[in-house]
C-alpha positions as CSV (number, residue, x, y, z in Angstrom):
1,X,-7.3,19.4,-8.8
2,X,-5.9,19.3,-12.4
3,X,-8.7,19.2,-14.7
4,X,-7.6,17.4,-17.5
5,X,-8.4,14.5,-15.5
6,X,-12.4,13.4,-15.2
7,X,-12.7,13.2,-11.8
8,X,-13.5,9.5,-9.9
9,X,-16.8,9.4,-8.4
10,X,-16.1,10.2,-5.0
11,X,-13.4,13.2,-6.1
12,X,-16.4,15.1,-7.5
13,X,-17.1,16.9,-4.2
14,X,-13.4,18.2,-4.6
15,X,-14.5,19.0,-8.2
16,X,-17.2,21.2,-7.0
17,X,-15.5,23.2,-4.0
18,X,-13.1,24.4,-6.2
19,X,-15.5,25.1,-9.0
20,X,-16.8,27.6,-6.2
21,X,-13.5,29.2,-6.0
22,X,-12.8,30.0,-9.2
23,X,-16.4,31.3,-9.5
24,X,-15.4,33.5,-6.9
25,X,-12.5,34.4,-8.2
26,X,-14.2,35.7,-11.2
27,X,-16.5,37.5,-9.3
28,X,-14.4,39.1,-7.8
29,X,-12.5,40.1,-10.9
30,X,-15.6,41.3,-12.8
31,X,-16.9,43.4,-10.0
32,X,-13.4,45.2,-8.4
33,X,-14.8,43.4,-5.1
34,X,-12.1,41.8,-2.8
35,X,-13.2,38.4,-1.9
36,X,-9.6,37.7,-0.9
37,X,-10.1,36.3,2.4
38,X,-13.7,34.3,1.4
39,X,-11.3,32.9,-1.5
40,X,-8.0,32.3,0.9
41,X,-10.1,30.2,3.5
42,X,-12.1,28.1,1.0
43,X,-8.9,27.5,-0.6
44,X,-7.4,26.2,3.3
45,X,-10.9,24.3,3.1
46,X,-10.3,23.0,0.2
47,X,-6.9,21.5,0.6
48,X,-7.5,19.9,4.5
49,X,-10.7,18.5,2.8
50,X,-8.6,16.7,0.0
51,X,-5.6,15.8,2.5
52,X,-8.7,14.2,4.7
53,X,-9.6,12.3,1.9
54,X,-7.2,10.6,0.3
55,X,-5.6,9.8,3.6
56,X,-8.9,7.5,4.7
57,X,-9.8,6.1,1.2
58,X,-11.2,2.8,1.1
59,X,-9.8,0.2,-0.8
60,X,-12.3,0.1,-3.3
61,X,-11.5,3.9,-3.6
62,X,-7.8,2.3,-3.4
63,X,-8.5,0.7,-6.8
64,X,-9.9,3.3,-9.1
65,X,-6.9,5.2,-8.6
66,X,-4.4,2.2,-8.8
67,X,-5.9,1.3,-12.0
68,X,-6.0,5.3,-13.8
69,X,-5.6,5.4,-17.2
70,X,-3.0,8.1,-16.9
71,X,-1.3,6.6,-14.1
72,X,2.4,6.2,-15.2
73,X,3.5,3.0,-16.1
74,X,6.6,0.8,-17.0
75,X,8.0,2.7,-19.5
76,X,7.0,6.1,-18.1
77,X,9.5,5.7,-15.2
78,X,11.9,4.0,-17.3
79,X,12.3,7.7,-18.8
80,X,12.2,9.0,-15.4
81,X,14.4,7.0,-13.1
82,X,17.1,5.9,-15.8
83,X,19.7,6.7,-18.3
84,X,21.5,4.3,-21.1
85,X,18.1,2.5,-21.3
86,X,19.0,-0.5,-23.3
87,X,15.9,-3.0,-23.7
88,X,16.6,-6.8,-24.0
89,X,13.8,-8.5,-26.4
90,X,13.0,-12.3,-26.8
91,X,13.0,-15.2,-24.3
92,X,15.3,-17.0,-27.0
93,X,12.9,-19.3,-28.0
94,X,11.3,-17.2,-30.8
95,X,9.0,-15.0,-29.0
96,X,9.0,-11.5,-27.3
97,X,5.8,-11.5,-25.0
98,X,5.3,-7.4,-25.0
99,X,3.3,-7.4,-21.3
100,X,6.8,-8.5,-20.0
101,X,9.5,-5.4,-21.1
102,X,13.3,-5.6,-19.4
103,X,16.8,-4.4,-19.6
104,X,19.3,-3.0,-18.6
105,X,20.0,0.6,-17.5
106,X,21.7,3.5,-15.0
107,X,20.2,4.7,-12.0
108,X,22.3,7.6,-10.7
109,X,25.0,5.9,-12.5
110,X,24.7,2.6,-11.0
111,X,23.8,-0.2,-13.5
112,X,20.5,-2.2,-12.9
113,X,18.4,-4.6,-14.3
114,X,15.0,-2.8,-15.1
115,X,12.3,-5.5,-15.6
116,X,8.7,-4.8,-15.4
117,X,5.0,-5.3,-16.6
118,X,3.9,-2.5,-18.9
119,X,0.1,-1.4,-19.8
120,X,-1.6,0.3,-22.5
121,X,-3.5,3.6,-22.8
122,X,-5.0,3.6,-26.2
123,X,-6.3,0.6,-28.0
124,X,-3.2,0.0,-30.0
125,X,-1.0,-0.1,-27.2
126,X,-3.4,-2.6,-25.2
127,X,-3.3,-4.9,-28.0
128,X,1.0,-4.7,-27.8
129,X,0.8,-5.1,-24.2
130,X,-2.0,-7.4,-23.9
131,X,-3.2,-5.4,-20.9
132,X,-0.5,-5.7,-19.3
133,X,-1.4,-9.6,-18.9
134,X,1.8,-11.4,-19.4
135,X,2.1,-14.6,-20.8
136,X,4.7,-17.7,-20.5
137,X,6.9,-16.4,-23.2
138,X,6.7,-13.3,-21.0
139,X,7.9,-15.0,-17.6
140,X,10.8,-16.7,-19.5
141,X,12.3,-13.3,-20.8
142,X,12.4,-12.4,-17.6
143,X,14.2,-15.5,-16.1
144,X,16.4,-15.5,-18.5
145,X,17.4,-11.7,-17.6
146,X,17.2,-12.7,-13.9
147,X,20.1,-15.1,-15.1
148,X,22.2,-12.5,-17.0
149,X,21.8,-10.0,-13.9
150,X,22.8,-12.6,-11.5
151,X,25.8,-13.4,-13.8
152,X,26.8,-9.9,-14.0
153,X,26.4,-9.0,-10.5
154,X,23.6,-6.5,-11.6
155,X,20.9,-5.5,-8.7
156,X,17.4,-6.7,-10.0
157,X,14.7,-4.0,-10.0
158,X,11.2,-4.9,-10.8
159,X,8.1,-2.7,-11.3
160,X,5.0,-4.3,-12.0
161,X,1.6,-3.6,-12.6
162,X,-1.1,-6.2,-13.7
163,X,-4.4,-7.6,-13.4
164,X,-2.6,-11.0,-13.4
165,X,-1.5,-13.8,-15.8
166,X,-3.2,-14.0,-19.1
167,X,-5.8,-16.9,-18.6
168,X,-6.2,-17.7,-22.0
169,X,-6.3,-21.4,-23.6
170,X,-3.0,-20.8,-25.5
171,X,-1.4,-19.3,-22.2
172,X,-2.5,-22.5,-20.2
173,X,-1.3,-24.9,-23.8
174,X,2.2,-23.6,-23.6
175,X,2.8,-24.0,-19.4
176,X,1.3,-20.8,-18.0
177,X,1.6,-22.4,-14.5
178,X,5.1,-23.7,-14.6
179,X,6.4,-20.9,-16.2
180,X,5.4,-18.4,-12.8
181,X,6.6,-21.9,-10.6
182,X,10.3,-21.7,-12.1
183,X,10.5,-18.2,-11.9
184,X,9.5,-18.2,-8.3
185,X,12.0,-21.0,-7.6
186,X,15.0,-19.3,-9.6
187,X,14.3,-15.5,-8.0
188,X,14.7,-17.2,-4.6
189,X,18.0,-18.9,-5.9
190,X,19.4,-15.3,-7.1
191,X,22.3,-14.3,-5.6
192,X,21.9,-10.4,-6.8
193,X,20.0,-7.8,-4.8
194,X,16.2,-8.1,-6.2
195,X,14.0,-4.8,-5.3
196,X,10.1,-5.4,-6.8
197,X,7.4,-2.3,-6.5
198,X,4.1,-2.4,-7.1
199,X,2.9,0.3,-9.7
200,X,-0.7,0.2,-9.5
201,X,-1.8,-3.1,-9.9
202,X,-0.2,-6.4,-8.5
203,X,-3.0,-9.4,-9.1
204,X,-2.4,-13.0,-8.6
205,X,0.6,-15.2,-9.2
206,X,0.7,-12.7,-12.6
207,X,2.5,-10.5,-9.8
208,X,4.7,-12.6,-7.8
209,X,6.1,-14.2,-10.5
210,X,8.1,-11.0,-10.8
211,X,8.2,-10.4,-6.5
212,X,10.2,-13.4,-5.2
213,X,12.5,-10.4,-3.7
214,X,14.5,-9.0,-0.9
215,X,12.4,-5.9,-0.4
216,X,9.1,-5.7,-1.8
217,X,7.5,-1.8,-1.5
218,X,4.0,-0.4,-2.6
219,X,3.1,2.8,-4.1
220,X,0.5,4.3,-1.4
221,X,-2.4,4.2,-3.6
222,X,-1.3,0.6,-5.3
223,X,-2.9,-3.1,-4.3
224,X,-1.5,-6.3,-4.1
225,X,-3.6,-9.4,-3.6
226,X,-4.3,-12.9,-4.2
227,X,-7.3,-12.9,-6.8
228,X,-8.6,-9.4,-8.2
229,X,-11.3,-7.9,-5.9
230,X,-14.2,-9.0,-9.0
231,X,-12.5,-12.2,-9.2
232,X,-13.0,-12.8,-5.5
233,X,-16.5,-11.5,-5.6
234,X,-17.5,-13.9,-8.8
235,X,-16.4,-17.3,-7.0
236,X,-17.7,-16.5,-3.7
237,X,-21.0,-14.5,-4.7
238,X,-21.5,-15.5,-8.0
239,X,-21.7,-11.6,-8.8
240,X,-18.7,-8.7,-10.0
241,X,-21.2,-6.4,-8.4
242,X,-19.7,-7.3,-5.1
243,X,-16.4,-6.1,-6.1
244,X,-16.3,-3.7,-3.2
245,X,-17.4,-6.2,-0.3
246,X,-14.4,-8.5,-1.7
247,X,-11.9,-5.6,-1.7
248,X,-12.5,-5.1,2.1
249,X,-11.6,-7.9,3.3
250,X,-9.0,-9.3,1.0
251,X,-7.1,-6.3,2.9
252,X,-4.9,-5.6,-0.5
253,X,-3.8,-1.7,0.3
254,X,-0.7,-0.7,1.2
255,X,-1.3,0.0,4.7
256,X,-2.6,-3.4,5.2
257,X,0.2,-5.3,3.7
258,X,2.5,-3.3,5.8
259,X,1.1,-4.0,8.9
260,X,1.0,-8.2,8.0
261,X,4.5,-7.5,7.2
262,X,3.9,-8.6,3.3
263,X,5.7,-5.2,2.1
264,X,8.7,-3.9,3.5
265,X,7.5,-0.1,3.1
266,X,5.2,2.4,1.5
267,X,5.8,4.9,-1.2
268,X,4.3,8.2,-0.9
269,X,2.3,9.9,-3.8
270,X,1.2,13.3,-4.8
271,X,-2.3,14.3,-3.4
272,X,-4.7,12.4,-5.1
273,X,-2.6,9.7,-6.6
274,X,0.7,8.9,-8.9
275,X,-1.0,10.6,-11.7
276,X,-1.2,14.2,-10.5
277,X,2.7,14.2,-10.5
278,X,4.8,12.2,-12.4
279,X,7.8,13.5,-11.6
280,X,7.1,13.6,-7.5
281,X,5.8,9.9,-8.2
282,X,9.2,8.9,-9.8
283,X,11.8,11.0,-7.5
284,X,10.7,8.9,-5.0
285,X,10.7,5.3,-6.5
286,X,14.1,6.1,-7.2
287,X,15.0,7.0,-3.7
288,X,13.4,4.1,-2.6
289,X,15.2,1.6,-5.0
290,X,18.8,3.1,-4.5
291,X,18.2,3.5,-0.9
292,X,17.4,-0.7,-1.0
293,X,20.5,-1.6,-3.1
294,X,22.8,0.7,-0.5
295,X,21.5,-1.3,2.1
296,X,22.4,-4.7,0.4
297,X,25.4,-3.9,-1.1
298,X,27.8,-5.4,1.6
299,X,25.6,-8.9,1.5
300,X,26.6,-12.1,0.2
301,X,24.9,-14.1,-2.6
302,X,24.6,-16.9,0.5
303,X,23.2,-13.5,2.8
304,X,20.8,-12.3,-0.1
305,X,19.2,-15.9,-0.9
306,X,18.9,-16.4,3.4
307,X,17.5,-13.3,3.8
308,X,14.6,-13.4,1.1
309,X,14.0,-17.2,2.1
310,X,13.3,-15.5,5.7
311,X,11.2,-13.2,4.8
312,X,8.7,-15.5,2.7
313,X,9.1,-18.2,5.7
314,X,7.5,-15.4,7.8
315,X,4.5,-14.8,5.8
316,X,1.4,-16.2,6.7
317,X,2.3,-17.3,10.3
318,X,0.3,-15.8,13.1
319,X,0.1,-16.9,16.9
320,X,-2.7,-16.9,18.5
């Protein structure tokens, strides 16, 4: 485990094995004794325990990870992924909501349109990006790049990552609701490939006003629900305490959204989440993306717009 990172509550037993193999290391370096083998098998020990793991987290576990302060974010993989990185400000009506950041850019040479909800990590950044809460100034940026993509014939890409809409007063004064409504009417309308992922965090109609798309794929370790798990918990048990309980069975992981056919795939992460490896984290975003856009290059704008209003008719019908 990389220990510039303060280990989440239930990664402290990993914490602790591999305190005992360093101390044996040093043991074994102070006293000319080989401890090789004792040192090679708790190593193997070590590693099948962490691969055991993170491979049957909960989703409560699922959520400390999605939401790690140094979990890369927006502009992270916009360094990452892209080249000729030219952001587009304003929603031309005299604001530039910060939670919402977009423009244009090269993947592997093809030209996108990169739009995506950024967080902070220090306080100063949190108060720019609001906490990565957009607001309505924020949603009408991004239809009105939405619009400029679809004129251009540029594949939309969005990442996002948010506890949800700002909920604010002012947000609800200047048309919090019907700015998420148009944009989830227009996105269906697009007739340009859209690809959304979910970062971390992918809360409420904050999130799907960015996800009215063609493919939609999670990050492994990412969630995507309805309500936030200590929102759900609040309304139904008058108490944030049962965050957990909520998490369970709003069935917000990856795997679960997979399975209900919400998501159209999964993207893998490093061993222990995004943050461990930034690079590994972002090699295969960008497979994932440009792999998508192959695969819709030779639809129509009629084939795109049938196709994503298929895959939303499908949700939420079950047989019994």
């Amino acid at each position: 485990m990389n220990k510039q990172f303060t280990p989440l509550e239930f990664e402290k037993s990993i914490y602790q094995i591999e305190d005992k193999i360093e101390e044996l290391k040093k043991l074994s370096s102070e006293t000319g004794i080989d401890l090789g083998d004792q040192v090679k098998l708790l190593t193997n020990q070590a590693v099948e325990f962490k691969k055991q793991l993170y491979s049957s987290l909960t989703p409560s576990q699922k959520l400390q990870i999605a939401r790690h302060s140094k979990r890369p974010t927006f502009l992270d993989y916009v360094s990452l992924i892209t080249t000729d990185w030219l952001e587009l400000h304003g929603d031309r009506a005299g604001t530039d909501d910060r939670a919402i950041i977009g423009g244009v850019a090269q993947i592997d040479g093809k030209s996108v349109m990169l739009i995506g909800t950024q967080k902070g990590r220090t306080t100063k950044e949190n108060i720019e990006y609001n906490f990565g809460m957009p607001q309505p100034e924020g949603y009408r940026k991004a239809l009105r790049l939405f619009y400029h993509a679809d004129r251009f014939n540029l594949p939309i890409i969005t990442l996002i990552d948010t506890p949800g809409a700002y909920p604010g007063i002012k947000a609800e004064q200047t048309g919090q609701g019907t700015a998420i409504a148009v944009n989830l009417r227009e996105m269906a309308k697009l007739e340009t490939p859209i690809v959304s992922v979910i970062l971390g965090e992918g809360c409420s109609g904050g999130a799907l006003g960015l996800a009215v798309s063609n493919r939609v794929y999670m990050f492994e370790h990412s969630l995507y629900t309805v309500i936030s798990p200590e929102g759900c918990a609040s309304i139904l048990w008058r108490s944030a305490d049962m965050a957990s309980t909520a998490a369970e069975n709003l069935k917000i992981t990856s795997d679960d959204l997979l399975q209900m056919e919400i998501i159209d795939g999964i993207i893998k992460e490093p061993l222990g989440g995004a943050h461990y490896d930034w690079d590994f984290a972002a090699t295969e975003l960008k497979n994932t993306v440009l792999k998508s856009i192959d695969q819709m290059s030779g639809m129509s704008g009629t084939e795109l717009k049938s196709d994503r209003h298929e895959k939303f008719r499908r949700m939420g019908v079950f047989v019994e």
